[in-house]
Each structure stands twice: as structure tokens, then as C-alpha cells.
N, C-alpha and C positions, 0 to 999 in steps of 0.2 A: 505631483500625483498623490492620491490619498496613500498615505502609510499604512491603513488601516483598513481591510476590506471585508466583505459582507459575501462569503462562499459557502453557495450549497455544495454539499457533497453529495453522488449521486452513485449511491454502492451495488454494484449487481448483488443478483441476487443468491449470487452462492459461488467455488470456482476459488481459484489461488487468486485469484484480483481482488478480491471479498476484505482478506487479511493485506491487501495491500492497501487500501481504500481505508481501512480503519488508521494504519499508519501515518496516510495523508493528512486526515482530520487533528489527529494527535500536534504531530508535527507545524499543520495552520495555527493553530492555536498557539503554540510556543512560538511562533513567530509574532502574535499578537492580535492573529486576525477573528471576525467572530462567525463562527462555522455551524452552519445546520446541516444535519447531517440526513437523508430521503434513506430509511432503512429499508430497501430493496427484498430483502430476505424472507420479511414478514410475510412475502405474497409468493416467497417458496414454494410452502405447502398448496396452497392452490392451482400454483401453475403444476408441480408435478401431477395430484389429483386428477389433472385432464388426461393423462399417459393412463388411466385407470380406469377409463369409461369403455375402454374395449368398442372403437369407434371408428370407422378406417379411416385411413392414412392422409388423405386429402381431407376431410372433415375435422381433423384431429388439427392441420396444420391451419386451418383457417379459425380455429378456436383460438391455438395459441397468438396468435398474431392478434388475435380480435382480443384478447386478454392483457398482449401487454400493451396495446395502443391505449386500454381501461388505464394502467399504471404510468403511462405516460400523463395522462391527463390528469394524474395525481399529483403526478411532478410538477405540471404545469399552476396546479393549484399551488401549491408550495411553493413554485416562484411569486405568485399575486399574493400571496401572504408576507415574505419574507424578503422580497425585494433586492435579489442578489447582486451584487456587483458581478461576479463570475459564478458559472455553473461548474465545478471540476467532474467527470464523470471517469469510472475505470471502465475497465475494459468490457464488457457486455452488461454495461449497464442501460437499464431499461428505458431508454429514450429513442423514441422511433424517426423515420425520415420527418417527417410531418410535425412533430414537436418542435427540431431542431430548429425546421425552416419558420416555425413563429417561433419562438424565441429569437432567430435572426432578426424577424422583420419588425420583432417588438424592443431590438437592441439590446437583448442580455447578451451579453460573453458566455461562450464555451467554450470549454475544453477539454480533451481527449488523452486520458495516460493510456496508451494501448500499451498490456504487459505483458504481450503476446510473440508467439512468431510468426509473422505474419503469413508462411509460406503454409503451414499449418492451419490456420485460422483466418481463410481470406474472406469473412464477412465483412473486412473493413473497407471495400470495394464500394459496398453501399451506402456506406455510413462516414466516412475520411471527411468528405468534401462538403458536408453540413457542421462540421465545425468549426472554429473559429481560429484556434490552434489545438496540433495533432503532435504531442509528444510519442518518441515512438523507444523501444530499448537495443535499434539497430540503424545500420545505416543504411550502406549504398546493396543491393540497388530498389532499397524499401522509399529512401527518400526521391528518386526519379519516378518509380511509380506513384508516389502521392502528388507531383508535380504533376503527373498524366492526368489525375483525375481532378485537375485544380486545384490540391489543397495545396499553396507555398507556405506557408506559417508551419512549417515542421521542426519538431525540433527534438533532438537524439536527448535520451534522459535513461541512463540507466536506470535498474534497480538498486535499494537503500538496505539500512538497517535501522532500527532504532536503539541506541546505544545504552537509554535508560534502561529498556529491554532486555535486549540482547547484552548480556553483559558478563562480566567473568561471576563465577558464584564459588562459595564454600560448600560444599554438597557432605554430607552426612555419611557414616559408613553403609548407613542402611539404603539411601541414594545410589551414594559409587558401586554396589553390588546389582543394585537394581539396572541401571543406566548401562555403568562402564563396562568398556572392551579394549580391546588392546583392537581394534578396527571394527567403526561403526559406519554404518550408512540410512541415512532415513531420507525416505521418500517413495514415491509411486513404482508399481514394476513393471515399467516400459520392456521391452525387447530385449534394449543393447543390456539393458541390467541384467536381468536374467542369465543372457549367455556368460555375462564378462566375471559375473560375481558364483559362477557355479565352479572358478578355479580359486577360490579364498575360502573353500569350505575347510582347509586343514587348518586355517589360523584361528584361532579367539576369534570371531567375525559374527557381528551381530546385524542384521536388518527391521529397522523399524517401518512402518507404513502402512497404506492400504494401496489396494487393486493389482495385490499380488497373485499371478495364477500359482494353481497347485504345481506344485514340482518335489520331488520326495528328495532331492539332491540338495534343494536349499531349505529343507522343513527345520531341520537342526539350526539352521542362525534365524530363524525367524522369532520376532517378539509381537507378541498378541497380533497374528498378524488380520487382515484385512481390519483393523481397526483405526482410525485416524488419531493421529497424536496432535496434542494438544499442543500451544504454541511454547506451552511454561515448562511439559516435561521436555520440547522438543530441546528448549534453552540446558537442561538438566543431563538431553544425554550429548551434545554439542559438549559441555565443561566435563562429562566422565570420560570421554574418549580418548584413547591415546591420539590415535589419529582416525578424522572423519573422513570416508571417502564421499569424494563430491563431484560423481560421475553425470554431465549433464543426460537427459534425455533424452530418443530416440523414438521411433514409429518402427525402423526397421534393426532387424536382428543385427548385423553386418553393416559398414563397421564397426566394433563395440564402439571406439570412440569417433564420434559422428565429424568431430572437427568445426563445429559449426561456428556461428560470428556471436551473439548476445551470453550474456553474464547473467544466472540464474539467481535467483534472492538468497539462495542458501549461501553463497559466495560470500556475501555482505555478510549475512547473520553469524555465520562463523567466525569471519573475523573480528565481528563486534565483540564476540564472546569470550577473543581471545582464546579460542580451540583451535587447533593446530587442524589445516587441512590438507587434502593432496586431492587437487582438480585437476581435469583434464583441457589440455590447451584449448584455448576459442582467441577468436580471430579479433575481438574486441577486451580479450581480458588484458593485456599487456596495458593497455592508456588507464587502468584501474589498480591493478596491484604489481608489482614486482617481483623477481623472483626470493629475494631477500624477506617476501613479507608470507606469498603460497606460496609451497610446494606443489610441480606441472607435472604429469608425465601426458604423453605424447604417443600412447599405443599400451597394448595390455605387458608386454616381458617392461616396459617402464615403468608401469603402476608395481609390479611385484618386486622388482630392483627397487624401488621406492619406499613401500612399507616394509622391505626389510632393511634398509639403510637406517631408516626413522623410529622404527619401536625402539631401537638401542641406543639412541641418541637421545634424551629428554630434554637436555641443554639445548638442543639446535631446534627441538620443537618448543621450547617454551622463549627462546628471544623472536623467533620468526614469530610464531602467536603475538607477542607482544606489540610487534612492529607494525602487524595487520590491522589490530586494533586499534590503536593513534593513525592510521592511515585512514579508516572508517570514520574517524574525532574530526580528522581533521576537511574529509571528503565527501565521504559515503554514508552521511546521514539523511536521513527522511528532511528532514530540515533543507539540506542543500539543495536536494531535488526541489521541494517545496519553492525556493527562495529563487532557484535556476526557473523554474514554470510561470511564477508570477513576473519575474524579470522580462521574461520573454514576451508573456501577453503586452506588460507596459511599454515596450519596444515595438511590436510590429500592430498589436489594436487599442492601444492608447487607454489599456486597462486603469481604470481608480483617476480618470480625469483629472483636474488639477490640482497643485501641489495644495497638500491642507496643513502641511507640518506632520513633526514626527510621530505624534501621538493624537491625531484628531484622524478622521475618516468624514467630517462634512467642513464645512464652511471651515477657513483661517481663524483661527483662535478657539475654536468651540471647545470648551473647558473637558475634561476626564471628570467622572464623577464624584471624584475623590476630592478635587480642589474646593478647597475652603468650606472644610468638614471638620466638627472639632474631633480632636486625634482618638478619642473612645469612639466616634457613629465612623470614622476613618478605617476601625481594626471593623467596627460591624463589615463594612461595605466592601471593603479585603475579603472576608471571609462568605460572603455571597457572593463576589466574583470568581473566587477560586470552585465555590459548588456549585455553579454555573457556567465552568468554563472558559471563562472571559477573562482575558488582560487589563490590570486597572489601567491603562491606556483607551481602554471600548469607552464608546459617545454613548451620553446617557440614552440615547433612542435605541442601540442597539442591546444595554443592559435592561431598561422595559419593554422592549420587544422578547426578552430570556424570561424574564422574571413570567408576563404573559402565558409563554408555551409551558411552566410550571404546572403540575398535577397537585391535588392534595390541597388543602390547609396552607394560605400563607401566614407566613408570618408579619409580627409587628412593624418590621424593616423592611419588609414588600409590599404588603400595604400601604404605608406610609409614602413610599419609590413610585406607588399609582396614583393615590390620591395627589404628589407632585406633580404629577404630568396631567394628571388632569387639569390642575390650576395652571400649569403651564398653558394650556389648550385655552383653555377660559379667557387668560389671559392677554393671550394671542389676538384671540377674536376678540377682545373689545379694545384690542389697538387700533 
């Protein structure tokens, strides 16, 4: 199979999947593969703009639809340019029934990271069984439903971290003041948050987030609030915290802890961080971390028996941190997922066709561009591959195909990389 493949990435266009969708690309790339990426976002503004036309509700919904079947078609332009091996898409990203089914019939690969819960978000009813493979961050009985609707290429994929990212830091005093608490929490304020965090108002206890409602109980731990944080401070207050609580999500008030099955991304990012956390039990988190690596509680008088067992213990929060960490290294990277996704497509739809060796993506032997370069235009072509993203492992066609999508002024060393394939071309045709 080619070692080496040719993935659009297909990003919604806004949404926690957004920031997961960027992690994918990152992570393809470190594996070696060469990745364009359909920036979905760009056509944010437009799409929201239509909520603005003060236009009813049946009109309004046949706009939107009639809009993003427009950006579908963009997509689809973007495939006849760029010629994917696989199409990877997140979770509402803008590719409609009708795209799907030509791109089937024209034999591109898709595939589906839903990073959702599906009980939640059942638009995947419409959408499952026009892809090719349907990674999903739960199982049963999510995987019997996609069997219903035809889709069998399923395949369970939690959520990652990025560990270059997500990483322990040295933070500044004027950080640690800014950030840390002796109990932090950041995220969205669902319900069960609300009720469960209005008993933590007596501790140090800090809330970061947006779509927090007013409540004058919780105004005192709130930080900048309805404002979204950024993913760098989020890294910032993740390392100031003694301990982060990492209560999942909820729709309804009651129970504060929902119990539910999927393992939310903060899970990962925390431990990549090596930040000590205290999650709430889910039904999938045991196959991911130990109790040696998070600290669980299992109802609200546990979470409180918990952070006070733990502010006084530093040593027991900083080897568990430690341990979470190397368990992230060695598991719970964007990479693994990555590596788990493509493994899978090459197993049940015969992704990257036949073998080409380790380092080619066409034909057996097709040279890297590097080979038989003298060692000064070697460091040049190194260093255009790194600001283009590309593995010197990538086939020359897929490095002029980069150099191609370039803006601006090329350089000597670009130029030079077109005028070659032009003679390559020349040369072709009068064989």
C-alpha cells in the first residue's frame, strides 16, 4: 500500500470539531502524508449573515441548505484539483448527501471522525451511510445503529492530544497569578455545571469559559467571562492549576454527574499537560487511563472529599500528572488516532492501493526529491519542504503540486522545481 498519501482535510466551519480538525492535519503531516486542508470557516460569516435577513423560518432554512450545497461544490472542486487519496472530514463538516454519493461514484475515499455524542446530535442518521468509514468516540449501542443504517466500516476512535502542544510549561509569576488556583475549571456552562460548581464557591475556585448564564452565586469565580479562551492560555491555565476539575457535560441539571460513556478532549489535553485532574467517571474512560494516572469521583460529596484530599498532597498530584502524561506519549496522541484511522481505511476499503515502499506514494521506486541533490540545493529543498509542510519523504508531484498552491513571489528554488517538471512534461511527451 502507498506509505504516503494525498488527504484533504475537510474542517467545519466552526464548533469544538474545528480545533479537532486542525489537530488531524498537524498530526497527518508528522506522519508523513501530504495534506490540504478546505478551510470551511472562511464561509462562517456568510452562512451566519443569512440568520440576519429577518426572513421566515422555512425560507431561511432552504437558503441555508441551498448555501452549503454552494460549498460542497467547492469541495468538490478541490478534489479535481488536488486529487485525494482520502477525503478526512470532522464532524459537521460541510459536505452534503449528494457530494458524498459522487465522490463514491467517482471512487474517492471518505471518511467521517464524528466527535460528537451521537444521542445529542443525531444528524448523523443522514449522513453515516454515505461514507466510506465512520470513526465514531463511542460504542455500543452507537455502533448497532450505524450497522442499521448500513454503515459496517465503523470504527471507535477516541479523542487525542497533541503533546507538542499540550505540554507541561514554566509559567512566570505574572502567568501563575493571572491563570492559577488552587481549583480551576474551563469550559462551557451546561446545567449539571452550574448546579454542581455553586458548592465550590468557598474554595479558591476559578471558572474560565463562554455561554455561561448569569447567576450572582457563581459571578465571584468567574474569569473574563462569556469570552472564549484561547487554546495557548487554555494550555497556561491547565499548568497553573493545582487541580482541574474536568466535569463532563450535561443538557440537563440533575444528575450533576451524568455517568455517561465518551471521554471528552480536555481529558487528553490535561494529561498531555501533565496538570493534575479530577474527572468524573464515564463508562469508556477506564480502557484510556487508570486510576494511578486521573483522579475519578463518582458523585458530587466525592468530588469534594477529592479536592480536599488533593490541594494537600502536591507529591501525589505531581507523580499521577506525570504518569498521565507518558500514558498520552505513549497512546493518546493525535498521531495514534491518525495512524489507528488510516490503518483502518487500508484494512476494510483498500486505502493507498499497492505497496510503493516506505517513502514513495506512486509507482515502486519513485525517488523523494531529495535524492541525488548536491548537499547545499539538499539543505535548500529541506527547508522548502518544512515551509510547505511536507516530509522529504513527499513525490516530487506532490511537492509541485505545494509549491503551485503558493501566493506571492516565488523564489529561485521554485521556479527552478517548475521549470523541472515542465521539462519533465516535455520530455514525457516526446517519448
Amino acid at each position: 500500500m502507498k506509505s504516503s498519501l494525498r488527504i484533504l482535510n475537510v474542517l467545519p466551519m466552526s464548533g469544538g470539531s474545528l480545533t479537532v480538525g486542525r489537530y488531524c492535519t498537524t498530526a497527518l503531516r508528522e506522519l508523513g502524508h501530504t495534506v490540504e486542508v478546505f478551510e470551511a470557516p472562511e464561509f462562517c460569516g456568510a452562512f451566519r449573515a443569512l440568520k440576519g435577513q429577518r426572513i421566515n423560518m422555512e425560507r431561511l432554512a432552504a437558503l441555508e441548505n441551498s448555501f452549503l450545497q454552494i460549498v460542497s461544490q467547492i469541495v468538490l472542486a478541490k478534489v479535481e484539483s488536488f486529487a485525494p487519496d482520502l477525503i478526512l472530514a470532522q464532524a459537521q463538516a460541510p459536505l452534503s448527501r449528494q457530494t458524498l454519493q459522487r465522490l463514491r461514484r467517482d471512487k474517492v475515499a471518505t471518511a467521517m471522525w464524528f466527535v460528537e455524542d451521537f444521542r445529542v446530535f443525531p444528524y448523523w442518521k443522514a449522513f453515516a451511510r454515505h461514507y466510506d468509514v465512520f470513526a465514531v468516540i463511542q460504542k455500543a449501542p452507537f455502533f448497532d445503529l450505524l450497522r442499521e443504517l448500513g454503515q459496517e466500516n465503523v470504527l471507535y476512535l477516541p479523542l487525542a492530544a497533541d503533546p507538542a502542544f499540550h505540554a507541561p510549561m514554566e509559567l512566570s509569576n505574572v502567568d501563575r497569578r493571572r491563570y492559577g488556583a488552587d481549583v480551576s475549571f474551563l469550559g462551557a456552562g451546561y446545567p449539571n455545571r452550574h448546579a454542581a460548581f455553586r458548592r465550590l464557591t468557598s474554595l479558591d475556585f476559578r471558572i474560565w469559559g463562554n455561554d455561561w448564564q448569569a447567576d450572582p452565586v457563581l459571578t465571584p469565580c468567574m474569569q473574563r467571562p462569556d469570552e472564549r479562551i484561547s487554546p495557548d492560555e487554555a494550555v497556561k491555565i491547565f499548568n497553573a492549576s493545582k487541580i482541574n476539575l474536568n466535569l463532563h457535560s450535561s443538557i440537563k441539571a440533575e444528575p450533576l454527574i451524568s455517568g455517561g460513556d465518551f471521554v471528552n478532549p480536555r481529558t487528553f489535553e490535561l494529561a498531555s499537560c501533565a496538570a493534575f485532574q479530577l474527572v468524573d467517571r464515564r463508562a469508556l474512560l477506564g480502557e484510556l487511563f487508570s486510576g494511578r494516572e486521573v483522579a475519578v469521583f463518582e458523585d458530587m460529596p466525592g468530588m469534594l472529599e477529592a479536592i480536599q484530599h488533593y490541594l494537600v498532597r502536591p507529591e501525589e498530584r505531581r507523580a499521577m500528572a506525570q504518569l498521565a502524561r507518558a500514558r498520552v506519549l505513549a497512546e493518546h496522541a493525535y498521531v495514534h488516532r491518525m495512524r489507528a484511522l488510516l490503518d483502518f481505511a487500508r484494512q476494510r476499503i483498500g486505502l493507498g492501493g499497492a505497496d510503493a515502499g516506505p517513502a514513495d506514494r506512486g509507482p515502486a521506486g519513485r525517488p523523494s526529491p531529495l535524492d541525488g541533490l548536491p548537499e547545499d540545493l539538499r539543505q535548500d529543498v529541506r527547508e522548502l519542504l518544512k515551509a510547505l509542510n511536507l516530509p522529504e519523504s513527499v513525490s516530487f508531484e506532490d511537492l509541485i503540486w505545494a509549491v503551485r498552491q503558493r501566493r506571492g513571489t516565488l523564489s529561485d528554488l521554485e521556479t527552478s522545481l517548475l521549470f523541472l517538471d515542465e521539462w519533465r512534461k516535455q520530455y514525457a511527451r516526446a517519448r
